[in-house]
C-alpha atoms as one frame of an Amber mdcrd trajectory, in Angstrom:
protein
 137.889  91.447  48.575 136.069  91.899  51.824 133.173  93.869  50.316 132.229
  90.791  48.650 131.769  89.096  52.214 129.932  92.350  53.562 127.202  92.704
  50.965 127.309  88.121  50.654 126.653  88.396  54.218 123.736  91.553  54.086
 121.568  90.243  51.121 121.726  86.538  53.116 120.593  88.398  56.224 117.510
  89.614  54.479 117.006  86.757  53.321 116.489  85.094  56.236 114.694  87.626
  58.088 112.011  87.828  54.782 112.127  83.933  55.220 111.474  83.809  59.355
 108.511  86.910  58.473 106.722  84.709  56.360 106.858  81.720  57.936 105.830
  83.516  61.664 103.514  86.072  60.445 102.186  85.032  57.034 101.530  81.281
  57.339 101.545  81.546  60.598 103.658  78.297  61.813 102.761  79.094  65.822
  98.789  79.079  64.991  96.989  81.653  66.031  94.922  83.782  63.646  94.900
  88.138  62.108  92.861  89.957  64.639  89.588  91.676  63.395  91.152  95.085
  64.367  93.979  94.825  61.814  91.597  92.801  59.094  88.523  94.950  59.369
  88.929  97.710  57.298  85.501  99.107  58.509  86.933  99.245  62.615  89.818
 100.832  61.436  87.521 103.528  59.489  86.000 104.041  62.663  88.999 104.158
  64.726  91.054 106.724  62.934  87.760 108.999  62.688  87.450 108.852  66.611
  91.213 109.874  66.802  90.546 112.705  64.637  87.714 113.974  66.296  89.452
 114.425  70.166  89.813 117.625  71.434  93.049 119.058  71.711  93.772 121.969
  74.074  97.382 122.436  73.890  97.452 123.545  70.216  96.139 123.880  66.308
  94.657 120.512  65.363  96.992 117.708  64.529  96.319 114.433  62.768  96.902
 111.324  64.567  99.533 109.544  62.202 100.747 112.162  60.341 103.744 109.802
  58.378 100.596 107.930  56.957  99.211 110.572  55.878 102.105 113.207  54.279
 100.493 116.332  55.362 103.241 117.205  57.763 104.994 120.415  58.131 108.344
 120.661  57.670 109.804 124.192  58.715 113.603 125.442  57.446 116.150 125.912
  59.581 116.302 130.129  58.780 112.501 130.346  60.461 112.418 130.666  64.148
């Protein structure tokens, strides 16, 4: 009976929130306009090839981001 109420009360949640995302960040209700740093694919080229190229001292080379780019390590628990 309750559960009914619970997952009613979730999906209208999310519904909401999707609603207030669009209407703030999509159509963009308090003005304002996409920066060129998000919208220029060319700057962010750039950007993430300067990040990759600083020097790193304290260890092996590491990318910047590595969730975007699923090259992460994962090591099992038996390893030391």
């Amino acid at each position: 009976m309750a559960a009914k109420y619970i997952i009613g009360s979730i999906l209208g949640s999310f519904a909401v929130a999707y609603v207030c995302d669009e209407l703030i960040a999509e159509k963009k209700i308090f003005g304002g306009t996409t920066p060129s740093t998000v919208s220029n694919k060319e700057w962010w080229a750039e950007t993430d090839k300067k990040f990759q190229a600083w020097p790193r001292v304290a260890g092996p080379p590491v990318v910047m981001n590595p969730i975007s780019r699923q090259n992460f390590i994962v090591k099992s628990s038996t390893e030391a």
